[in-house]
C-alpha positions, 0 to 999 in steps of 0.5 A: 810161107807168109801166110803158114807165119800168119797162122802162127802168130795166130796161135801166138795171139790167143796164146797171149789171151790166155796169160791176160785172163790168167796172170798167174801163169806167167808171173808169180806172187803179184800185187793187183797193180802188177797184174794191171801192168802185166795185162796193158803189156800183153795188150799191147804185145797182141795188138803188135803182133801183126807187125810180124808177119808185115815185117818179114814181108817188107825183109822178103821185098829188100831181099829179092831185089839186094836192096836190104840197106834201106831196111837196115837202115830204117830200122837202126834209126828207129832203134837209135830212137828207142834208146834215146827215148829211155832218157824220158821214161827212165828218169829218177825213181821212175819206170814207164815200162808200159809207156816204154813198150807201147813206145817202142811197138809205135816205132815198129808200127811207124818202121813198117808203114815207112818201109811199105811207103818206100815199096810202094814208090820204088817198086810200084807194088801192087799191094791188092794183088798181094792181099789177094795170093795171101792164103794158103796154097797146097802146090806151093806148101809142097814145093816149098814144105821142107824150107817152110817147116824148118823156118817155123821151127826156126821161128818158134825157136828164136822167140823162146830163147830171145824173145821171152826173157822178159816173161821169164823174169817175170815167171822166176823172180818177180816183176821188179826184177824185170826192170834189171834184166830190160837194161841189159835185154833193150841192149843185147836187142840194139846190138843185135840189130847193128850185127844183123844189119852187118850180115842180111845183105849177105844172106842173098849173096849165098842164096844167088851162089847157090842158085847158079851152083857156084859151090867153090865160090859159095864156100869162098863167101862164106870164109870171106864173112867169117874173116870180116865179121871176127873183128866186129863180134869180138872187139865190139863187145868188149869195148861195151863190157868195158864200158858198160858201168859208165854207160849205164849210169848215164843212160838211166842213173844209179838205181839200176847199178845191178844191171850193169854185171847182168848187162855185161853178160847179156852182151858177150852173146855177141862173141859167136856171131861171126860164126853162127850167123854165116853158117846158118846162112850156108846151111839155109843156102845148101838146103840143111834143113836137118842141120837147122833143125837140130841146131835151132831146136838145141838153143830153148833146150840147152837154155832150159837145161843150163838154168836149172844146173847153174841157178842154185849158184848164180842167182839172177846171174843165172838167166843171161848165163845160160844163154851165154854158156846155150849159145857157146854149147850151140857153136861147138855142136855146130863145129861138130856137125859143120862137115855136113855143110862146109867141105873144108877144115873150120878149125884152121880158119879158126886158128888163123884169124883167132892169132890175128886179132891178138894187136887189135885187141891190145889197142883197143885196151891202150886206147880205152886206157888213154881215153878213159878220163873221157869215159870214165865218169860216174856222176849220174844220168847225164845225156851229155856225158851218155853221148861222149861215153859212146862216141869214143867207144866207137872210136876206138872199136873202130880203130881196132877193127881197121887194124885187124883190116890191116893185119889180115891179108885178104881184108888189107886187099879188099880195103885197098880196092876199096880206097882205090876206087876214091883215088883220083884219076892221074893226069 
């Protein structure tokens, strides 16, 4: 599968070659110092883009062996990195987005060799042998043809409708557009990250139930992680939509206040993670392949399609609406289609952690309310008041998301075991 996924990139790489010989594709009515930038971005991303297939290599170790945290756990540090380094290339009238994309290309490249130091002492990895299998294998292709088919549509699919906005941008308006949209984009991308940290440990759990055929305990894993990650993907949003104009103007000032409504609407993508995320991993699991087939190839249509309906009306709205409104066409289509994968009422778990999150929610807007002098501050880029800003939406997200913990019975039970096992032994 690797390697079906290095000839991939292959195509992606000679793809990326033509744009640089043929600007004009990709990017509309540019002066020659744009097409100078727009080349040293495609360089960099063809240089990068080995790091693709090293990155799902490096997953595939964490994964076999259940120890994903310590991925997850490299790569949020080295996106926490990514963020603060705005603070350098981001600083008054200027925008270093070369020295920012080569910056944070560097941090992958540095997350991939820690992550292979840390499989070389762990595990003893026998990296030549590695190097040696790392070709195509036609009893293995066959074996594993329907698995391997579905995950490059799934990859082709996933790069056009979250990895080229940038692109798009750049092809529907003009270069200077793209830095509104990178504010909101380098957001979305950050927040992605922490949700999929939250949900890959996961991932092998519903693989193992499926391998011994547990189906009643596959499908009770399943309403477990839909009940648990609710809270996460809706509350957390909101927190950040809330928050999203002081943060911002922090983070990189008051030039780039555009991009704090498109940034807001990026984020509410975040709103269907509970569900899609869970059942794409059941459908993966029980081997769906059609139903991941026709749901991940609807996501570049729907985006495609809902653009060119909305964009007479919305503007520059228009590209983080469409995917918005994409993922939320994709989540019903899913609904519909769920009887394929699941054997239970969906709506009914729906309906039932849907009222649950009702208190949560309220305290989460008492609480902002109560803070908000703390966060509140509209005084220009400032660091300081950027970390106060995210400490306290942290604060309160996390208090709304205990309580929600608490309202539910199946989560209240799980924290109480949890708890248990810090409660000293009695004497």
């Amino acid at each position: 599968m690797h390697f079906i996924l290095f000839v991939v990139v292959i195509l992606y790489s000679i793809s990326l070659i033509y744009v640089y010989f043929n600007p004009h594709i990709v990017f509309n009515n540019i002066s020659d110092i744009d097409i100078q930038l727009a080349k040293h971005l495609i360089l960099i991303f063809i240089a990068a883009a080995p790091l693709i297939v090293m990155q799902r290599f490096i997953s595939a170790v964490f994964s076999i062996r259940i120890e994903d945290y310590i991925l997850q756990f490299v790569e949020i540090s080295s996106s926490i990195i990514k963020i603060l380094s705005t603070f350098f290339f981001f600083k008054n009238d200027i925008y270093n987005i070369v020295g920012y994309i080569l910056f944070m290309q560097c941090m992958y490249l540095i997350s991939v060799m820690i992550e292979l130091v840390i499989i070389n002492f762990r595990y003893k990895y026998n990296f030549r042998l590695v190097a040696k299998t790392f070709r195509f294998s036609k009893k293995t292709f066959e074996l594993t043809k329907k698995m391997a088919l579905t995950s490059i549509a799934l990859t082709i699919s996933w790069i056009l409708y979250y990895e080229l906005d940038s692109v798009y941008v750049s092809k529907l308006y003009n270069p200077k557009t793209v830095a509104l949209f990178a504010i909101g984009i380098t957001m979305l991308t950050f927040s992605r990250s922490l949700m999929n940290a939250f949900f890959s440990p996961f991932q092998t759990k519903f693989n193992h139930l499926r391998g011994i055929k547990d189906e009643n305990s596959l499908s009770a894993f399943f309403i477990r992680i839909v009940v648990l990650s609710f809270p996460i993907s809706i509350i957390s949003p909101i927190c950040i939509i809330i928050l999203m104009k002081p943060l911002i103007i922090s983070w990189i000032g008051f030039n780039y206040f555009d991009s704090i409504l498109i940034s807001k609407i990026f984020i509410a993508n975040l709103f269907f993670s509970f569900l899609l995320i869970p059942i794409s991993y059941l459908a993966m699991a029980r081997e769906k392949f059609k139903f991941l087939l026709i749901s991940s190839l609807m996501l570049p249509f729907f985006y495609l399609l809902t653009y060119l309906i909305i964009y007479k009306y919305f503007g520059l709205l228009s590209l983080p609406m469409a995917k918005v409104i994409t993922l939320l066409i994709n989540l019903i289509i899913n609904v519909i289609l769920i009887k394929e994968v699941i054997n239970f009422s969906l709506l009914n778990l729906l309906f039932s952690i849907g009222r649950q999150i009702t208190f949560p929610v309220l305290l989460l807007l008492l609480l902002l309310y109560i803070t908000s002098p703390l966060w509140n501050i509209a005084t220009g880029k400032n660091t300081f008041h950027f970390l106060r800003i995210v400490g306290v939406g942290s604060i309160c997200t996390i208090l709304s998301i205990l309580l929600y913990y608490f309202i539910n019975p199946d989560t209240r039970l799980l924290l109480y075991k949890i708890l248990a096992k810090f409660k000293p032994n009695a004497i």
